[in-house]
N, C-alpha and C positions, 0 to 999 in steps of 0.2 A: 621705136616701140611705144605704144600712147601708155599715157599715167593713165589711163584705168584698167589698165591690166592688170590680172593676179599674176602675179609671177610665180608658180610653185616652187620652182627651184629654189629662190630665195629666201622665201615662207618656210619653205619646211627644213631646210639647213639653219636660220636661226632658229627655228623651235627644234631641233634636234639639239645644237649646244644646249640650249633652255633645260633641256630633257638631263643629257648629259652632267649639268653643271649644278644643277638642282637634287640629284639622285645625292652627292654627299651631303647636299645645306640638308637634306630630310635625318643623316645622322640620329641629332641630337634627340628630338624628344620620346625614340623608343629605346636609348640609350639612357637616358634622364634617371629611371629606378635604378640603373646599376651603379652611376656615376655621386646620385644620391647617398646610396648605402655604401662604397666606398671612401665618398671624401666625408660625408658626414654633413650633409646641407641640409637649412630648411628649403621650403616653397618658394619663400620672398628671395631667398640667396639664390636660390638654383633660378630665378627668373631673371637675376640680373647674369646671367651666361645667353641667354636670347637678348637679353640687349646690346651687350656686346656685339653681338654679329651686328646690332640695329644701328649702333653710336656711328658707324662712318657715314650712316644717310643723311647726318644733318650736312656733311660735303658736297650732296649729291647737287645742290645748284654750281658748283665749283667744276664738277663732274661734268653734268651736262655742259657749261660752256666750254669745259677741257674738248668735250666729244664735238665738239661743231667746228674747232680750231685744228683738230689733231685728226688724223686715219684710226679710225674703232676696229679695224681690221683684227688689229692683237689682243683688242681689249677679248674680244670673242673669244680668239683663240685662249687667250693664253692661262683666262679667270679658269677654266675646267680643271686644270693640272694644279692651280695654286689652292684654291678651293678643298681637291681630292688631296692636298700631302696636308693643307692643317687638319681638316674634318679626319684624316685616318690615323694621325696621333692622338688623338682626344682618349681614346684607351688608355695610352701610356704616361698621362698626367698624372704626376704624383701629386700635386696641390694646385690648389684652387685658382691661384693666380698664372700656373701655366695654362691648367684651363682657360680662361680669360682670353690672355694673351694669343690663344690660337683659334679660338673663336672671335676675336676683334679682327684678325687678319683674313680670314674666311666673311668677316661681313664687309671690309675691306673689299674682299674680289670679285664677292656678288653685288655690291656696289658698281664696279664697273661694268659688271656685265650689262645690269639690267637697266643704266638710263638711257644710253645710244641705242639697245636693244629695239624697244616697240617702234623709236623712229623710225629704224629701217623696215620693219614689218608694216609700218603705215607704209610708207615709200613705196614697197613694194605690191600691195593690198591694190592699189588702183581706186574702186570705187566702191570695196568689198573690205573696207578695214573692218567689219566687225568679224568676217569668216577669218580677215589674219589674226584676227587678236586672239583669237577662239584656238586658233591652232599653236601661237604663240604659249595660251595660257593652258590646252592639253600639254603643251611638252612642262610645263612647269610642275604642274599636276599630276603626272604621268610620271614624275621624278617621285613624289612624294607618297607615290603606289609602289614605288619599285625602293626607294631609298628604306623605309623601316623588313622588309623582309628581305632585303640584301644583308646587312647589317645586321639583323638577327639571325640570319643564319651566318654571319659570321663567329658570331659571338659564342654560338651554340658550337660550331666548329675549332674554335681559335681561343674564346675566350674574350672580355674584354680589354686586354690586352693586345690582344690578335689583331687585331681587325684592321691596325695597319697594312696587312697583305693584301687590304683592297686599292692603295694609295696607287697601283700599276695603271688599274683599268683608266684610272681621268689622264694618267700619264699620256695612255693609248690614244684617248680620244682626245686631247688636245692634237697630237698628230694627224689624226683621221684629220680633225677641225682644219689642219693646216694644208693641206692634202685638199679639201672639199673647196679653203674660201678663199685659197694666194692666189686665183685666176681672176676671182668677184669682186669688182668695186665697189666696196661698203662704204668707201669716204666719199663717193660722191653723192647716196643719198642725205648723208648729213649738211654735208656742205648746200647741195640744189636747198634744203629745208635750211638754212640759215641764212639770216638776213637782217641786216642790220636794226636794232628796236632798244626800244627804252625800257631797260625793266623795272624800271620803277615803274613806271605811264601804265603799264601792260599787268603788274599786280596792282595798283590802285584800279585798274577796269575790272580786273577779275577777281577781286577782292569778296565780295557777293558769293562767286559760286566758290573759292573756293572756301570759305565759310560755310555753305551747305555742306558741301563734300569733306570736311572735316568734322559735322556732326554725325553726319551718316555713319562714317568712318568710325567715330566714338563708341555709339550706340552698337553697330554690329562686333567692332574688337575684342567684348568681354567674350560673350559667346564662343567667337572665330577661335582667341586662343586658347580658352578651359577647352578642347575639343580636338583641337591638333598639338599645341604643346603639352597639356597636361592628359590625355585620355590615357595613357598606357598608368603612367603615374595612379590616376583616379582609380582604372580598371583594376594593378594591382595589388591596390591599396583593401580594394574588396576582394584579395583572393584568389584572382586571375592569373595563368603563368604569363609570364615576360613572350609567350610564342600568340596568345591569345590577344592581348594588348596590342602586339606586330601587329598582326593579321587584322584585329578591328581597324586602326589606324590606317592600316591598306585599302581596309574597305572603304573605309570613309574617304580618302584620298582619291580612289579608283572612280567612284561616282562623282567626285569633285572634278575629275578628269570629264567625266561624258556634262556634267552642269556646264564646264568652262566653256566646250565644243558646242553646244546644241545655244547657249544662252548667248554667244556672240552672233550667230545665225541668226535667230530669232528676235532679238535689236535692230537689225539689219531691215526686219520685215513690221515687227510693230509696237517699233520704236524702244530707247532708252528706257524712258519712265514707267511704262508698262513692262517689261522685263525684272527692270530694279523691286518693284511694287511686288509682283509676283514672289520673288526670290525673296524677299524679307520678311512677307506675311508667313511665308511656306518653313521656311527655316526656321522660323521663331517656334511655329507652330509643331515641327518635327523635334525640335529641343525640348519643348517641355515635355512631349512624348516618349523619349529617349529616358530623361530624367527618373520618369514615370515604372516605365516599361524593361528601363535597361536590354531593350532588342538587340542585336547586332543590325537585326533587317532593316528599323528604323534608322541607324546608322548610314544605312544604304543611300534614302532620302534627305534626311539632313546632307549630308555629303552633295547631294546631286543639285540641292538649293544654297546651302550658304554659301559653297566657293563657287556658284557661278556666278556671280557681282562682280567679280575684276577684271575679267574682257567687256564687260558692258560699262565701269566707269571707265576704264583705260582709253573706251572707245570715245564715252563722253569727254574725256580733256583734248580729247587729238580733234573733234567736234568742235572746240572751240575756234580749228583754221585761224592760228595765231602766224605772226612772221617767225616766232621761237617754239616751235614746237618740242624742240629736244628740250629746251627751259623748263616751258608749262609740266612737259613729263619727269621731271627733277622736282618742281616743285611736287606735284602729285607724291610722287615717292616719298618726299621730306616729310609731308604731313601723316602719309598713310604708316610710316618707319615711327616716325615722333609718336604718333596716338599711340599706337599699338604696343610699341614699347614701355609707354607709363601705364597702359591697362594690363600687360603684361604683368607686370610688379604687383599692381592692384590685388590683380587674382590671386599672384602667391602670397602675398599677404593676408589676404582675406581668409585661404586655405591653410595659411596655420592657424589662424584664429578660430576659423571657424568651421574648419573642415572642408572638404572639398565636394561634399554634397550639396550645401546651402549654399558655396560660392557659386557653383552650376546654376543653381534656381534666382538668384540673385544677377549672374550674369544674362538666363534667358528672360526673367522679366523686363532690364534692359534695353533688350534686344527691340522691344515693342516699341522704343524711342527713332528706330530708324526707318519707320513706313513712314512718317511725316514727308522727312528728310530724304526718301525716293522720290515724294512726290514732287517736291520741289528742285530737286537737283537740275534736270534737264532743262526747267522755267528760267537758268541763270547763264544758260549760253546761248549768246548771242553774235 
């Protein structure tokens, strides 16, 4: 079979776990106002529960060389089911540090999913890695549409308490997952993409972009999290039911879904930097308008521009045609998990000082820091 083949099969059974496995990581933050008003947190406290999940990325080069040495076969499987049992106790935490503790193990398992992950969708991509990334990053996205109005209707049904009665379905699909991938050899695309290298030699070369790609990174994470972890929170805060909040954060998710699809295509045809460019100017530009307007429809566009940027970086590190690609894709993660995590904090801090209005407008004029840093991104692979 030639390596430039798409392979569908392949492609779209890892973005279906993606889908799968991602639908509980979406839990928390239309969960956030409930979890708030019962344990009693601010902004800045309730931000360090998304870093939790974040804190096992900085393993993620540990990770990646685990995935090049070892069969990622179960890592696939098995992250859906461990994932769906912490994320569906998070109801039944009575204090803050169980919470913790069961989101640190949920960032734990999306850890493992997601570094071996995109290698096999290169692997399998042929000559069309940006259409795998694309569809890679619909099933992510497409979790994150399906994950807050799952969950809300549990909630409305069950309670926050309840909603453990959803921990069956990832059970399910870890089965399904096992059923779908014990035939497919996933450890030999890792292995074929491993090869012997010096990682120091290979981060002192790519030391440059990724320096770029970690301000880019910077400059877009205030915006990216006031928007997906805090929107329900923000929404309401002015007033909005907890069904409304859902449903906008689906909305915005649901478009983030067709941005991820159409924006790895469209890399593919003209080019990284013109894609990135696009998406940054647009998104900055749709946020202050949101701000402004408080539309849901704006909502629509923001969503359909700011998360379409990670099938177009993901595609620019795998671009770099390194001998470590699963590496290079670890480190990507450690920076893009590291940033996001400390602007994470930023925002809830900022939001109790100063509210969660001015942190919005604060975070979209930042936002203007990362059209530079489009332009230059793709000028640093070589």
């Amino acid at each position: 079979m030639s390596n430039k083949e798409f392979k569908k099969s392949q492609v779209f059974t890892i973005s279906a776990a993606h889908m799968l496995h991602d639908t509980y990581s979406a839990f928390l933050a239309p969960l956030l106002p409930l979890l708030i008003e019962k344990l009693g947190m601010s902004l800045s406290i309730s931000a360090l529960l998304e870093i939790a999940r974040r804190i096992p990325t900085l393993l993620n080069p540990f990770f990646g060389l685990l995935a090049e040495k070892t069969g990622v076969k179960y890592f696939v499987i098995l992250t859906p089911a461990i994932t769906a049992i912490s994320m569906s106790l998070i109801g039944l935490a009575q204090s803050y540090t169980v919470l913790f503790i069961l989101l640190f193990v949920s960032g734990i398992s999306s850890a493992l999913f997601h570094v071996p992950s995109p290698v096999i969708i290169k692997e399998a991509s042929g000559d069309k890695i940006g259409m795998g990334m694309s569809w890679f990053m619909v099933g992510g996205e497409s979790a994150r549409t399906i994950g807050p109005l799952l969950v809300t209707a549990a909630v409305t049904l069950w309670g926050l308490e309840g909603i453990y009665k959803l921990m069956p379905l990832g059970l399910i699909a870890s089965f399904i997952l096992y059923l779908k991938l014990k035939d497919i050899d996933l450890h030999r695309p890792i292995r074929k993409a491993k090869e012997k290298g010096d990682t120091r030699k290979l981060l002192k070369k790519y030391t440059p972009f990724f320096t770029v790609l970690a301000s880019y990174l910077f400059f877009q994470a205030g915006m990216k999290s006031a928007v997906t972890l805090y929107l329900p929170v923000y929404l309401t805060s002015q007033g909005e039911s907890l069904w409304y909040a859902g449903i906008s954060l689906s909305i915005l998710q649901f478009f983030g879904v067709l941005g991820a699809f159409f924006a790895g295509n469209i890399s593919d045809r003209i080019g990284r930097k013109n894609t990135l460019l696009i998406s940054s100017i647009a998104s900055t530009l749709c946020m202050g308008l949101f701000i402004y307007f408080g539309s849901i429809y704006i909502l629509a566009f923001l969503g359909l521009f700011l998360l379409s940027s990670g099938p177009v970086i993901m595609a620019s590190v795998q671009d770099t045609h390194t001998h470590m690609p699963t590496f290079m894709n670890s480190m990507y993660m450690l920076i893009s998990f590291s940033i996001s995590s400390m602007v994470i904090f930023g925002v809830g801090l900022l939001g109790d000082n100063l509210g969660l209005q001015t942190t919005y407008i604060i975070c979209n004029v930042l936002a203007i820091g990362s059209i530079p840093f489009a332009f230059l991104l793709t000028k640093q692979i070589k």
